[in-house]
N, C-alpha and C positions, 0 to 999 in steps of 0.2 A: 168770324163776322163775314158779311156778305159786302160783295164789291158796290154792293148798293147803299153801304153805308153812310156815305158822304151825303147822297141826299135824304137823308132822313132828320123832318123838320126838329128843332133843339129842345121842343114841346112834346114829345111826344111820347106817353107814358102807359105802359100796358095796360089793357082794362081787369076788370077783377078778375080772381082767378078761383076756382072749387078745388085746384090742386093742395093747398096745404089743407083745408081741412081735410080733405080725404087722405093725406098724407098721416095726418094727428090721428086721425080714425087709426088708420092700419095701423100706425106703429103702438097703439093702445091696445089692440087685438092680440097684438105679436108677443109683447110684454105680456099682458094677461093670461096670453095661453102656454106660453111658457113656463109661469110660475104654476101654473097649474100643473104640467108637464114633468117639471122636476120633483113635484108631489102628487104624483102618479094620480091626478083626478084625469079621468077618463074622456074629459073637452077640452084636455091641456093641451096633446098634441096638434089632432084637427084645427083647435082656433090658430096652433100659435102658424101652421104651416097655411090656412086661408090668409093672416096677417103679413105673412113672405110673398104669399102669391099676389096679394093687394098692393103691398108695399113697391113690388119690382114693375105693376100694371100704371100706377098711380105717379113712378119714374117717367113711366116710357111715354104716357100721355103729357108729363108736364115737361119735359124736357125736350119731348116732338114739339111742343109749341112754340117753346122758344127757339129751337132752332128753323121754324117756317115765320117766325116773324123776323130772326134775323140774316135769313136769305129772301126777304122780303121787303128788304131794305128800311124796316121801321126802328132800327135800333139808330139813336145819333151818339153822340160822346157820351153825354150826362149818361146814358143805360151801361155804355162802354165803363166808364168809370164804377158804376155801381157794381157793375157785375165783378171788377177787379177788388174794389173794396172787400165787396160778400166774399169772393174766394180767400184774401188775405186773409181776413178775419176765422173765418172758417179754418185754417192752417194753423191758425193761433189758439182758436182752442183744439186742435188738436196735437199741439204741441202742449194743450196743459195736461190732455187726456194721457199723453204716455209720462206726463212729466211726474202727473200722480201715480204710476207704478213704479219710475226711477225711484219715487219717493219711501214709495213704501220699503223697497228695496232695501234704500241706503237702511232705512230705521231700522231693519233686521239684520242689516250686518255690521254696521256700527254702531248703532245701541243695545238691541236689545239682546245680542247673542252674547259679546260680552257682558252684559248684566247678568244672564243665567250663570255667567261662568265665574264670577267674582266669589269672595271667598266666602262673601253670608251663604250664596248658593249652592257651594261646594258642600254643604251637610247635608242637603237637601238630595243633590246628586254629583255624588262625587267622582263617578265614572265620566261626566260629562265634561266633553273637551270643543271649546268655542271659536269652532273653525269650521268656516262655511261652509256648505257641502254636505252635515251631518246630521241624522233622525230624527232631531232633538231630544229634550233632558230626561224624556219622559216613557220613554220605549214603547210607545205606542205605533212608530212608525214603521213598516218595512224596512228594512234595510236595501239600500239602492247605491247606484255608483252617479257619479258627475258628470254634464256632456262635455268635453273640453274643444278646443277650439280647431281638432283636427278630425279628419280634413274636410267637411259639411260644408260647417261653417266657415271653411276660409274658402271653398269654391263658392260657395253664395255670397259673400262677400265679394271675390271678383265676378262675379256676374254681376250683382248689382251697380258696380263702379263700371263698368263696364256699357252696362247697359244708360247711364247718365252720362255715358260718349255718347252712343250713337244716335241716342235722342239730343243731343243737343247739335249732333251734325244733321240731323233731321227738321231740324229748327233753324238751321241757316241756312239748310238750302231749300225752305218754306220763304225764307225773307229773301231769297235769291231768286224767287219765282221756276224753283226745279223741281215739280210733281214728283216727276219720277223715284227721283234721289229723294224727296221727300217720302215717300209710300214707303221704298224701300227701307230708310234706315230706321224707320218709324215700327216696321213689323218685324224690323230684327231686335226692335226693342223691347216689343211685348212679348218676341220667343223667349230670349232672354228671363224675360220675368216667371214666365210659364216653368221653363229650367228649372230657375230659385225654386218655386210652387212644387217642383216634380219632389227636388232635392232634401225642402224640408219635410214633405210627407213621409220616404223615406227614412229623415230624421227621427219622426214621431216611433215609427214602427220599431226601427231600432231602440229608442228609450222606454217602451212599453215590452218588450219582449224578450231583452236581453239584459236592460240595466237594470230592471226595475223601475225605471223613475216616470211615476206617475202625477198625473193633478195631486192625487189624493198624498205624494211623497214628500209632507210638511213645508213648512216653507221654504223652502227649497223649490220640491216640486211645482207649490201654486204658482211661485213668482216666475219662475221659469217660463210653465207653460201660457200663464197670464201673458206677457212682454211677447213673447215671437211667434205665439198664438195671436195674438192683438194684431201683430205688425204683418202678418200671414195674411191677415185677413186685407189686410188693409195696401197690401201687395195688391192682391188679387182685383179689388175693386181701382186700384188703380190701372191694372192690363184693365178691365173691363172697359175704362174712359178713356184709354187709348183707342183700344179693338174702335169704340164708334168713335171716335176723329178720324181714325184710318182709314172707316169706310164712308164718311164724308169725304172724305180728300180725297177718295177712288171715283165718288159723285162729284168731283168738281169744286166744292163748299170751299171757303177761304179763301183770301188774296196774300198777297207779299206783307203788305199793311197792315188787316184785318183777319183775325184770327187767335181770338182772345182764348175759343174752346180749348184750341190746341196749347197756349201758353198756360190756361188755366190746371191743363189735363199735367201740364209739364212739372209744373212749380208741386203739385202733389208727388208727381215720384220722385224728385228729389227729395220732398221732404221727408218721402219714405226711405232716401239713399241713406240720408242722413241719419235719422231713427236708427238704424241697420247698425251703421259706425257703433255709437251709440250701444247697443247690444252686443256685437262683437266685443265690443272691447270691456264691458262692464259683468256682461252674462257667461260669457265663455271664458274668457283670458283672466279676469281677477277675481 
């Protein structure tokens, strides 16, 4: 928020905006051309990549807006509150969006692998043994190995933890009015993230190349890559909301006080720190 916050009358509410529907447009295009894409129609890729290119233009215009109204000093509390609301909410579903892959998860390793493995199933396939990690009952699958918790995923895990230090010492000395120490600990956070990014690419190569374990490596393989594919992604656009807080901060943008971007940008990479835990310990370790 801008230090012009406080005089901003308690009335005073954005005019309309062309941002979401052009928003609903792109991300309709993108969908569209996507499914097209995955069944090789020949305007599947072109829309689905105009739909990316619209999507990331139709960001950059609606969130330049909000950011020149609120170094404009026209944001007062009630906008402040609402934008806090919008992001909380916004973290909650997406705390449902990975809660339904935990979910799916669990159903395949404690109901339905043991079902295959009970003893109606056993005449059915009797070489099949209901321990996670495995082709399924049906030998249809490659045969592949497991990614286990060393050492990838335990250096990305302390990168991550790690990196929800520096950002939070980058956050007090924002409320301590220390630029500088603010800039800094703030871009040793998004290195940080960039790392993880480097680490799990890496990752990938290694599980396609050497283990076998692919999307296509039954469920196993989907949930795997689904979960820290998801959370990959979801790294990445989080550096990206840092990268421009940082370069607002480098412009001067935000007070001691005001500075909801940068808290807003924050409570998402924790909630990615968190997610992380979360996988470590559920996707790797058990």
């Amino acid at each position: 928020m801008s230090s012009n916050h406080a005089t901003a009358p308690h009335y005073f509410v954005p005019g309309p905006s062309r941002w979401p529907m052009l928003a609903g447009m792109s991300m309709l295009a993108t969908m569209i051309g996507a499914s097209g894409w995955v069944n090789d129609a020949a305007w599947g890729r072109i829309l689905c990549l105009v739909g990316i290119v619209a999507m990331i233009a139709v960001l950059f215009g609606w969130f330049g807006d909000a950011i020149r109204e609120s170094e404009g000093g026209l944001y007062s509390k009630r906008i402040d509150y609402s934008y806090r609301w919008s992001m909380g909410w916004f973290i909650f579903s997406e705390v449902m969006f990975f809660g339904a892959f935990f979910g799916a998860l669990f159903y395949a390793r404690a109901i339905t692998m043991p079902w295959l493995g009970d003893l109606d199933n056993k005449i059915l396939w009797p070489d099949y043994s209901p321990q996670w990690g495995n082709a399924g009952p049906a030998g249809v699958v490659d045969a592949f190995n497991t990614m286990g918790p060393f050492p990838i995923p335990t250096i990305n895990t302390a990168l991550l933890l790690l990196s929800g230090v520096t950002l939070t010492i980058s956050h007090h000395a924002l409320q301590a009015g220390k630029r500088s120490k603010t800039i800094f600990w703030l871009a040793a956070t998004i290195l940080l993230g960039a790392i993880f990014m480097g680490f799990q690419a890496y990752e990938y190569i290694h599980a396609y190349s050497e283990l076998n374990l692919k999307l296509t490596s039954g469920i196993y393989g989907s949930t795997f890559f689904m979960l820290t594919g998801f959370h990959g992604f979801h790294v990445t656009m989080g550096a990206i909301m840092l990268a421009v807080v940082l370069f607002r901060l480098m412009k001067g943008h935000f007070t001691a006080e005001h500075h909801f971007a940068f808290e807003g940008a924050a409570w998402y990479w924790h909630f990615v720190d968190v997610v992380w835990l979360g996988l470590y310990v559920i996707v790797y370790w058990l």
